[in-house]
C-alpha positions in Angstrom: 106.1 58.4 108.4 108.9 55.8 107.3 108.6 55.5 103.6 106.1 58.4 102.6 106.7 60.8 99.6 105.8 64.5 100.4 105.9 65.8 96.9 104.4 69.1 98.3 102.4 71.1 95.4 102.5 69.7 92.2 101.1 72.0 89.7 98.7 71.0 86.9 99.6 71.9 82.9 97.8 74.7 82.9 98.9 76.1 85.9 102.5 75.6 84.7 101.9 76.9 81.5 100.5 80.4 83.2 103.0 80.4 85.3 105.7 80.5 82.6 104.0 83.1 80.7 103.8 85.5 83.9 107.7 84.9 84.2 108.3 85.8 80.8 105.8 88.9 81.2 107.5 90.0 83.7 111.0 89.7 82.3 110.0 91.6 79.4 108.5 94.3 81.5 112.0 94.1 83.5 113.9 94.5 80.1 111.8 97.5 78.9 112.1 99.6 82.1 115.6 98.6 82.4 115.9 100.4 78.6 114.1 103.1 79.0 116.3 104.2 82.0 119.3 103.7 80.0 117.9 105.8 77.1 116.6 108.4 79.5 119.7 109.2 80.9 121.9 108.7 77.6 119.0 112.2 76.4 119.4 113.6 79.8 123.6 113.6 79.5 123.7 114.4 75.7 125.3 112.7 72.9 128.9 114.7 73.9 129.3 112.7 76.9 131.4 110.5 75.0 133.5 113.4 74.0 134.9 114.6 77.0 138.1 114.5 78.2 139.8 112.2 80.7 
């Protein structure tokens, strides 16, 4: 055991390259449902909501 390298998985180019699209998938995906919960409840309020009073 004295002296030994465990480099664990090491991922081919390919399977790095797939990888990194999937996390950029899904970080778009994230993006897009985080704005269309913003715009949906910006509609839902109305555009007064910045109009009322403290």
């Amino acid at each position: 055991m004295a002296g030994e390298e465990h480099k664990g998985i090491v991922l081919t180019e390919e399977q790095k390259r797939r990888r990194n699209a999937r996390s950029v998938a899904i970080a778009v995906a994230l993006a897009v449902l985080v704005a269309l919960f913003y715009l949906v409840t910006i509609f839902k309020m109305g555009g007064n909501v910045a109009n009322r009073p403290l």
